[in-house]
C-alpha positions as CSV (number, residue, x, y, z in Angstrom):
1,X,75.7,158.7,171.2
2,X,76.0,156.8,174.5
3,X,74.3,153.7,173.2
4,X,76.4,153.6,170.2
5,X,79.5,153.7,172.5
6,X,78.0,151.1,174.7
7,X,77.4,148.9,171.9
8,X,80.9,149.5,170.4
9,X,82.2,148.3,173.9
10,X,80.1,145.6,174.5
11,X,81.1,144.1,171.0
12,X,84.6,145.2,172.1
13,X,84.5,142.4,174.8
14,X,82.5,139.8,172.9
15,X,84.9,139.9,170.5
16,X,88.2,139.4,172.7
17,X,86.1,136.8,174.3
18,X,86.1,134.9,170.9
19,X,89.7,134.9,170.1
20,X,89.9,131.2,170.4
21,X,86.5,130.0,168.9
22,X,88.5,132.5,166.1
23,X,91.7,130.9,165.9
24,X,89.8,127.7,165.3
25,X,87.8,128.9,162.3
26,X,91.2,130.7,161.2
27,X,93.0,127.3,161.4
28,X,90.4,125.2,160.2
29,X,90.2,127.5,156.9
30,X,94.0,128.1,156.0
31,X,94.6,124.0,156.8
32,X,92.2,123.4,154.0
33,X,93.9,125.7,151.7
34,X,97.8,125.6,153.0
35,X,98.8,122.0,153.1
36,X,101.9,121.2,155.6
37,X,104.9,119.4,154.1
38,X,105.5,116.0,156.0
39,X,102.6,116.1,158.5
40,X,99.3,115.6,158.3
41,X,96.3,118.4,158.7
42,X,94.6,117.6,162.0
43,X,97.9,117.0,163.4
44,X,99.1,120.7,162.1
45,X,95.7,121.5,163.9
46,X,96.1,120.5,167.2
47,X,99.8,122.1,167.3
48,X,98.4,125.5,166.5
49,X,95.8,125.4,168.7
50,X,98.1,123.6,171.9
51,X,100.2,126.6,170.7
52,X,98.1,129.2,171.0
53,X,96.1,128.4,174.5
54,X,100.0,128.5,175.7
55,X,100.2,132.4,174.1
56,X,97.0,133.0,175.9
57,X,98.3,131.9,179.1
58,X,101.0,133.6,178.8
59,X,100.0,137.0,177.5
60,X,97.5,136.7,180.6
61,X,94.5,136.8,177.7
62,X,93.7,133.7,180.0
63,X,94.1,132.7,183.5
64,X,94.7,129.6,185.2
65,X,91.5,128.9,186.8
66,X,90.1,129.4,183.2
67,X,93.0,127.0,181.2
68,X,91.7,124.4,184.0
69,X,88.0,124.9,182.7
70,X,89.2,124.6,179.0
71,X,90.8,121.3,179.5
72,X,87.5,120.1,181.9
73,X,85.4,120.7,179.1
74,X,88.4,119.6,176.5
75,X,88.0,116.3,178.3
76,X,84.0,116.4,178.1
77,X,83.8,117.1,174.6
78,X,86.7,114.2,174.0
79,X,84.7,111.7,175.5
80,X,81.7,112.1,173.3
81,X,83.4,112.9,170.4
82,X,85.1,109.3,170.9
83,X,81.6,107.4,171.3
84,X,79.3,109.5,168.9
85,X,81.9,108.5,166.0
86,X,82.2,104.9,167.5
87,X,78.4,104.9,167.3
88,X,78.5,106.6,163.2
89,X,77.0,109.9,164.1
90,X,80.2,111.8,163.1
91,X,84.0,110.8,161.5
92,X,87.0,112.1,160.6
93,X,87.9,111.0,157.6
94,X,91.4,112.4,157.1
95,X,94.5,110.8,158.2
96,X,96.3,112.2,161.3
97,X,98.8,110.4,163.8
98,X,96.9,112.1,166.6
99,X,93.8,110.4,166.6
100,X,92.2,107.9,169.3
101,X,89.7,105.5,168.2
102,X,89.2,106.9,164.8
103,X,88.8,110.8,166.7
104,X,91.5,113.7,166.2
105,X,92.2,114.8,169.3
106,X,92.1,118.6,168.5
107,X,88.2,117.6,168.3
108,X,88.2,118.4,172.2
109,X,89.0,122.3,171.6
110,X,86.2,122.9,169.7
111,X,84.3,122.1,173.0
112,X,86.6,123.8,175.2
113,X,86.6,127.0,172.7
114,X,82.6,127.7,174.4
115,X,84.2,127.1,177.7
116,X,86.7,129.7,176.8
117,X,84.1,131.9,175.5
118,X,82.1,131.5,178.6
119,X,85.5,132.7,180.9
120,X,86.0,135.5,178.9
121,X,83.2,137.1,178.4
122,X,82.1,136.4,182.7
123,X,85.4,137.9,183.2
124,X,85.2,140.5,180.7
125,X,81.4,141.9,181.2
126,X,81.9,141.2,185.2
127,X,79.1,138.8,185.0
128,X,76.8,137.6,187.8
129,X,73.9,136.0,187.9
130,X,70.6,136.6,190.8
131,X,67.7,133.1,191.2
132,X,70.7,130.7,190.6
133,X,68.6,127.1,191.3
134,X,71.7,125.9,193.5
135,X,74.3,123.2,193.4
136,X,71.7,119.6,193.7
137,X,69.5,120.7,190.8
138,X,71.6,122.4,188.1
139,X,74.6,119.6,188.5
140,X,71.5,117.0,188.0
141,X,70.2,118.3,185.1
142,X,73.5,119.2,183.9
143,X,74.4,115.5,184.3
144,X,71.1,114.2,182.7
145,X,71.2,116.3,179.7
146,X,75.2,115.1,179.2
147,X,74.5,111.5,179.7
148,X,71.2,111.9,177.2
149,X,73.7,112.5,174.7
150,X,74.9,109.1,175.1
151,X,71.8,107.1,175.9
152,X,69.5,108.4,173.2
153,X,71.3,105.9,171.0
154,X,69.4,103.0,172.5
155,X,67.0,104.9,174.9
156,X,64.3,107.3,174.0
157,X,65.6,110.9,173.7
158,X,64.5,112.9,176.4
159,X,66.3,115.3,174.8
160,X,62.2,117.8,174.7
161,X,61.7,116.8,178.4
162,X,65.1,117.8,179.0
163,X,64.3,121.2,177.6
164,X,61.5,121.9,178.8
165,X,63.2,121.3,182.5
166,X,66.1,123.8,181.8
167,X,63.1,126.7,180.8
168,X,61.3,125.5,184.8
169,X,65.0,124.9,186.9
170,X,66.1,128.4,185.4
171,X,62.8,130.4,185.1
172,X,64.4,132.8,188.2
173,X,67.6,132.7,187.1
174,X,68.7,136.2,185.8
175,X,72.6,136.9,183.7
176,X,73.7,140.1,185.4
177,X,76.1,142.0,183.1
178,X,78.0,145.4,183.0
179,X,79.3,147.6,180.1
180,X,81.4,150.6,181.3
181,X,79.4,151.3,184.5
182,X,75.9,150.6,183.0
183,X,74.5,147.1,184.5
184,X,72.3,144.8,182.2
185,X,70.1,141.7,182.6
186,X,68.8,138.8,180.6
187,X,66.9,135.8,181.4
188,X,69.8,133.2,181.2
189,X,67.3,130.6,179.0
190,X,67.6,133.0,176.4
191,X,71.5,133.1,176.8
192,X,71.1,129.6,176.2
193,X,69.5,130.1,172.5
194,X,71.4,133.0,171.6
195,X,74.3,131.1,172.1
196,X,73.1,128.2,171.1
197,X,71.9,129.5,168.0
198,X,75.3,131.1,166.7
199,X,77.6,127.5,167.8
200,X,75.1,126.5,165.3
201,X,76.3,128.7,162.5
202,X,80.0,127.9,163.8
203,X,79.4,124.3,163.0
204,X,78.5,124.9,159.6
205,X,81.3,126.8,159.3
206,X,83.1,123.8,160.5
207,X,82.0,121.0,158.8
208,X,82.0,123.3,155.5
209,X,86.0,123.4,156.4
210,X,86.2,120.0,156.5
211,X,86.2,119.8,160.8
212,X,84.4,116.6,160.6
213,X,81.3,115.1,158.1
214,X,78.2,113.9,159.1
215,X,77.0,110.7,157.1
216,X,75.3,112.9,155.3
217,X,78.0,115.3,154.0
218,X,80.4,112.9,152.5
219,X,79.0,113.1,148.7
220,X,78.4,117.1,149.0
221,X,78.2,119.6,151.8
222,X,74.8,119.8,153.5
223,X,73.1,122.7,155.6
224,X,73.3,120.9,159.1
225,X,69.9,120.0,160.5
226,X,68.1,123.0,162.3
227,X,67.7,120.1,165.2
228,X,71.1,120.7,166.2
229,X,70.6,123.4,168.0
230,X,68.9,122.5,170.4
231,X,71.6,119.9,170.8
232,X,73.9,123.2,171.6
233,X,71.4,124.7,173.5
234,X,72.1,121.7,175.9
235,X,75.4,121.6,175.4
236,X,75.3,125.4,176.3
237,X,73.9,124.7,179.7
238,X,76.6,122.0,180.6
239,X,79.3,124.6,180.0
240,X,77.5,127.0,182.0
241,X,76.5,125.4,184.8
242,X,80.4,124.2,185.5
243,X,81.8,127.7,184.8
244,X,79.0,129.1,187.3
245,X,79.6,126.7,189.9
246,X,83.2,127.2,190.0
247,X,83.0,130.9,189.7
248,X,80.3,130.4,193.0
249,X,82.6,127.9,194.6
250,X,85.7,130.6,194.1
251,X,83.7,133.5,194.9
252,X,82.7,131.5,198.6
253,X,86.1,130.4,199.1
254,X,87.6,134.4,198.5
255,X,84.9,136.2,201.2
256,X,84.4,133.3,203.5
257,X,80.4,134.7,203.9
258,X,77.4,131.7,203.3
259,X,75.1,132.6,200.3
260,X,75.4,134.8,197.1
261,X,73.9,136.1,194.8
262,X,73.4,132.7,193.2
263,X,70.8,131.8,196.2
Protein backbone atom coordinates (compact mmCIF):
# COMPACT_ATOMS: atom_id res chain seq x y z
CA UNK A 1 0.00 0.00 0.00
CA UNK A 2 2.77 2.53 0.82
CA UNK A 3 4.30 2.51 -2.70
CA UNK A 4 0.99 3.02 -4.26
CA UNK A 5 0.50 6.06 -1.97
CA UNK A 6 3.92 7.23 -2.79
CA UNK A 7 3.39 6.97 -6.39
CA UNK A 8 -0.11 8.75 -6.14
CA UNK A 9 1.94 11.63 -4.39
CA UNK A 10 4.71 11.83 -6.44
CA UNK A 11 2.39 12.03 -9.62
CA UNK A 12 0.47 14.45 -7.34
CA UNK A 13 3.37 16.94 -7.63
CA UNK A 14 4.46 16.19 -11.17
CA UNK A 15 1.25 17.03 -12.17
CA UNK A 16 0.90 20.57 -10.37
CA UNK A 17 4.31 21.08 -11.69
CA UNK A 18 2.87 20.81 -15.25
CA UNK A 19 0.01 23.25 -15.01
CA UNK A 20 1.59 25.54 -17.48
CA UNK A 21 3.21 23.14 -20.07
CA UNK A 22 -0.95 22.18 -19.61
CA UNK A 23 -2.39 25.36 -20.19
CA UNK A 24 -0.35 25.50 -23.32
CA UNK A 25 -1.57 22.20 -24.85
CA UNK A 26 -5.18 23.33 -23.54
CA UNK A 27 -4.80 26.68 -25.53
CA UNK A 28 -3.16 25.47 -28.33
CA UNK A 29 -6.16 22.83 -28.82
CA UNK A 30 -9.31 24.98 -28.14
CA UNK A 31 -7.53 27.99 -30.48
CA UNK A 32 -7.71 25.44 -33.26
CA UNK A 33 -11.21 24.61 -32.75
CA UNK A 34 -12.69 28.07 -31.11
CA UNK A 35 -11.88 30.84 -33.45
CA UNK A 36 -11.83 34.53 -31.75
CA UNK A 37 -13.99 37.25 -33.32
CA UNK A 38 -11.77 40.23 -34.43
CA UNK A 39 -8.26 38.96 -33.42
CA UNK A 40 -6.16 36.69 -34.58
CA UNK A 41 -5.12 33.05 -32.93
CA UNK A 42 -1.51 33.48 -31.82
CA UNK A 43 -2.38 36.72 -30.57
CA UNK A 44 -5.52 35.17 -28.51
CA UNK A 45 -2.52 32.76 -27.51
CA UNK A 46 -0.12 34.88 -26.07
CA UNK A 47 -3.03 36.86 -23.96
CA UNK A 48 -4.03 33.64 -22.31
CA UNK A 49 -0.93 32.53 -21.55
CA UNK A 50 0.46 36.43 -20.26
CA UNK A 51 -2.84 35.93 -18.35
CA UNK A 52 -2.33 32.96 -16.74
CA UNK A 53 1.51 33.22 -15.52
CA UNK A 54 -0.18 36.54 -13.83
CA UNK A 55 -2.90 33.92 -11.99
CA UNK A 56 0.08 31.82 -11.06
CA UNK A 57 1.88 34.69 -9.49
CA UNK A 58 -0.75 35.63 -7.89
CA UNK A 59 -2.35 32.53 -6.47
CA UNK A 60 1.42 31.90 -5.22
CA UNK A 61 1.34 28.58 -7.70
CA UNK A 62 4.58 30.50 -8.62
CA UNK A 63 7.10 32.74 -7.01
CA UNK A 64 9.04 35.50 -8.03
CA UNK A 65 12.43 34.03 -8.23
CA UNK A 66 10.76 31.41 -10.54
CA UNK A 67 8.56 34.20 -12.89
CA UNK A 68 12.23 35.70 -13.26
CA UNK A 69 13.55 32.14 -14.53
CA UNK A 70 10.41 31.83 -16.93
CA UNK A 71 11.08 35.11 -18.67
CA UNK A 72 15.22 34.11 -18.72
CA UNK A 73 14.42 31.26 -20.56
CA UNK A 74 11.31 33.06 -22.34
CA UNK A 75 14.02 35.28 -23.71
CA UNK A 76 16.36 32.17 -24.62
CA UNK A 77 13.83 30.36 -26.45
CA UNK A 78 12.80 33.87 -28.25
CA UNK A 79 16.08 34.39 -29.60
CA UNK A 80 16.35 31.04 -31.38
CA UNK A 81 13.04 30.77 -32.27
CA UNK A 82 13.71 34.22 -34.30
CA UNK A 83 16.94 32.83 -36.20
CA UNK A 84 15.95 29.03 -36.72
CA UNK A 85 12.77 30.51 -38.65
CA UNK A 86 15.06 33.22 -40.28
CA UNK A 87 17.30 30.36 -41.24
CA UNK A 88 13.72 27.95 -42.64
CA UNK A 89 13.95 25.33 -39.96
CA UNK A 90 10.58 26.31 -38.59
CA UNK A 91 7.49 29.06 -39.44
CA UNK A 92 4.48 30.30 -38.40
CA UNK A 93 2.39 30.46 -41.01
CA UNK A 94 -0.67 32.13 -39.48
CA UNK A 95 -1.25 35.71 -39.31
CA UNK A 96 -0.85 37.43 -35.82
CA UNK A 97 -0.05 41.24 -35.00
CA UNK A 98 2.31 39.93 -32.35
CA UNK A 99 4.92 38.51 -34.32
CA UNK A 100 8.70 39.75 -34.75
CA UNK A 101 10.50 38.74 -37.75
CA UNK A 102 8.05 36.33 -39.03
CA UNK A 103 7.93 34.65 -35.06
CA UNK A 104 4.79 34.85 -32.65
CA UNK A 105 5.98 35.94 -29.66
CA UNK A 106 3.98 33.45 -27.47
CA UNK A 107 6.69 31.00 -29.18
CA UNK A 108 8.98 32.01 -26.08
CA UNK A 109 6.54 30.24 -23.43
CA UNK A 110 6.82 27.08 -24.84
CA UNK A 111 10.48 27.36 -23.65
CA UNK A 112 9.83 28.99 -20.55
CA UNK A 113 6.86 26.23 -19.78
CA UNK A 114 10.25 23.48 -19.12
CA UNK A 115 11.67 26.31 -17.06
CA UNK A 116 8.50 26.39 -15.16
CA UNK A 117 8.35 22.69 -14.94
CA UNK A 118 11.81 22.60 -13.67
CA UNK A 119 10.81 25.33 -10.60
CA UNK A 120 8.00 23.39 -9.67
CA UNK A 121 8.82 20.27 -9.49
CA UNK A 122 12.59 21.34 -7.47
CA UNK A 123 10.27 23.20 -5.32
CA UNK A 124 7.66 20.66 -5.08
CA UNK A 125 9.93 17.29 -4.57
CA UNK A 126 12.46 19.50 -2.41
CA UNK A 127 15.09 18.72 -4.84
CA UNK A 128 18.88 18.71 -4.49
CA UNK A 129 21.39 17.38 -6.21
CA UNK A 130 25.22 15.71 -4.62
CA UNK A 131 28.66 15.62 -7.53
CA UNK A 132 27.35 18.98 -9.09
CA UNK A 133 30.60 19.65 -11.68
CA UNK A 134 30.53 23.47 -10.45
CA UNK A 135 29.96 26.81 -12.00
CA UNK A 136 33.20 26.92 -14.94
CA UNK A 137 32.24 23.68 -16.46
CA UNK A 138 28.47 23.33 -16.55
CA UNK A 139 27.97 27.22 -17.70
CA UNK A 140 30.58 26.18 -20.55
CA UNK A 141 28.94 23.39 -21.80
CA UNK A 142 25.70 24.95 -21.21
CA UNK A 143 26.90 27.77 -23.43
CA UNK A 144 28.44 25.44 -26.13
CA UNK A 145 25.49 23.28 -26.53
CA UNK A 146 23.11 26.69 -26.84
CA UNK A 147 25.41 28.38 -29.27
CA UNK A 148 25.56 24.73 -31.35
CA UNK A 149 22.11 25.31 -31.97
CA UNK A 150 23.01 28.32 -33.92
CA UNK A 151 26.25 27.41 -35.57
CA UNK A 152 25.36 23.94 -36.82
CA UNK A 153 23.77 25.89 -39.69
CA UNK A 154 27.19 26.56 -41.25
CA UNK A 155 29.47 24.65 -38.87
CA UNK A 156 29.66 21.00 -38.28
CA UNK A 157 27.13 19.86 -35.60
CA UNK A 158 28.86 18.86 -32.60
CA UNK A 159 25.68 18.35 -31.42
CA UNK A 160 27.25 13.89 -30.62
CA UNK A 161 30.43 15.37 -29.03
CA UNK A 162 28.23 17.65 -27.24
CA UNK A 163 26.51 14.61 -25.77
CA UNK A 164 28.78 12.60 -25.14
CA UNK A 165 30.44 15.52 -22.79
CA UNK A 166 27.10 16.08 -20.83
CA UNK A 167 27.18 11.94 -19.98
CA UNK A 168 31.45 12.73 -18.68
CA UNK A 169 30.79 16.53 -16.93
CA UNK A 170 27.68 14.89 -15.08
CA UNK A 171 28.76 11.19 -14.57
CA UNK A 172 28.82 12.18 -10.44
CA UNK A 173 26.11 14.23 -10.52
CA UNK A 174 23.20 12.67 -8.55
CA UNK A 175 19.03 14.40 -8.58
CA UNK A 176 18.26 14.10 -4.87
CA UNK A 177 14.38 13.95 -4.45
CA UNK A 178 11.83 13.54 -1.60
CA UNK A 179 8.15 12.13 -1.59
CA UNK A 180 6.46 12.57 1.86
CA UNK A 181 9.55 11.82 3.94
CA UNK A 182 11.01 9.01 1.77
CA UNK A 183 14.29 10.47 -0.12
CA UNK A 184 15.08 9.22 -3.81
CA UNK A 185 17.94 9.48 -6.26
CA UNK A 186 18.63 9.38 -10.00
CA UNK A 187 21.52 9.90 -12.07
CA UNK A 188 20.65 13.43 -13.50
CA UNK A 189 21.76 12.22 -17.38
CA UNK A 190 18.85 10.09 -17.22
CA UNK A 191 16.64 13.14 -16.02
CA UNK A 192 17.92 14.53 -19.09
CA UNK A 193 16.27 11.72 -21.45
CA UNK A 194 13.27 11.15 -19.51
CA UNK A 195 12.51 14.60 -19.93
CA UNK A 196 13.82 14.97 -22.95
CA UNK A 197 12.00 12.13 -24.30
CA UNK A 198 8.32 13.31 -23.18
CA UNK A 199 9.04 17.41 -24.59
CA UNK A 200 9.42 15.20 -27.49
CA UNK A 201 5.82 13.87 -27.41
CA UNK A 202 4.73 17.51 -26.38
CA UNK A 203 5.99 18.74 -29.63
CA UNK A 204 4.06 16.48 -31.60
CA UNK A 205 1.34 17.46 -29.80
CA UNK A 206 2.20 20.83 -30.79
CA UNK A 207 2.93 21.01 -34.20
CA UNK A 208 -0.25 18.54 -34.64
CA UNK A 209 -2.18 21.71 -33.14
CA UNK A 210 -0.86 23.78 -35.52
CA UNK A 211 2.07 25.49 -32.89
CA UNK A 212 4.35 25.83 -35.71
CA UNK A 213 5.21 23.48 -39.06
CA UNK A 214 8.28 22.19 -40.00
CA UNK A 215 9.05 22.28 -43.95
CA UNK A 216 8.00 19.15 -43.84
CA UNK A 217 4.45 19.36 -42.29
CA UNK A 218 2.91 21.85 -44.53
CA UNK A 219 1.19 19.38 -47.15
CA UNK A 220 0.16 16.84 -44.15
CA UNK A 221 1.20 16.33 -40.54
CA UNK A 222 4.38 14.30 -40.08
CA UNK A 223 5.65 12.26 -36.93
CA UNK A 224 8.59 14.71 -35.99
CA UNK A 225 11.97 13.17 -36.53
CA UNK A 226 13.13 10.79 -33.48
CA UNK A 227 16.51 13.18 -33.92
CA UNK A 228 14.77 15.74 -32.05
CA UNK A 229 15.18 14.55 -29.01
CA UNK A 230 18.31 14.64 -28.50
CA UNK A 231 17.87 18.29 -29.56
CA UNK A 232 15.66 18.45 -26.13
CA UNK A 233 17.90 16.47 -24.36
CA UNK A 234 20.26 19.52 -24.88
CA UNK A 235 17.86 21.88 -24.44
CA UNK A 236 17.01 20.01 -21.16
CA UNK A 237 20.41 20.62 -19.77
CA UNK A 238 20.49 24.49 -20.58
CA UNK A 239 17.28 24.82 -18.46
CA UNK A 240 18.78 22.90 -15.81
CA UNK A 241 22.01 24.06 -15.39
CA UNK A 242 20.45 27.97 -14.93
CA UNK A 243 17.72 26.80 -12.52
CA UNK A 244 20.54 24.76 -10.52
CA UNK A 245 22.88 27.49 -10.48
CA UNK A 246 20.51 30.05 -9.23
CA UNK A 247 18.95 27.71 -6.80
CA UNK A 248 23.04 27.15 -5.63
CA UNK A 249 23.71 30.88 -5.89
CA UNK A 250 20.32 31.52 -3.52
CA UNK A 251 20.93 28.69 -1.31
CA UNK A 252 24.79 30.48 -0.66
CA UNK A 253 23.43 33.82 -0.40
CA UNK A 254 20.54 32.47 2.50
CA UNK A 255 23.30 30.42 4.99
CA UNK A 256 26.28 32.55 4.16
CA UNK A 257 28.52 28.96 4.59
CA UNK A 258 31.17 28.14 1.39
CA UNK A 259 30.30 24.75 -0.40
CA UNK A 260 27.04 22.62 -0.79
CA UNK A 261 25.96 19.90 -1.69
CA UNK A 262 26.56 20.87 -5.28
CA UNK A 263 30.57 20.55 -4.57
Amino acid sequence: MRPIIQLLHFGYHQAMSCIFPVVIFGTLALSSIIKVPFIHRYDTILIILLGVQYLMYRSRLETRDEIKVICIFHLIGLVLELYKVWMGSWSYPELGYTKLLGVTLYSGFMYASVASYMCQVWRRLRMDMTGWPGLTSSVLLGGAIYFNFFTHHFMPDFRWWLTALVFIVFRKTWIIYRVRTVTYRMPLTLAFIIVGFFIWLAENISTFLGAWKYPDQHQTWQLVSFSKISSWFLLVIISVIIVAQLKHVKASRATNVSGSSYT
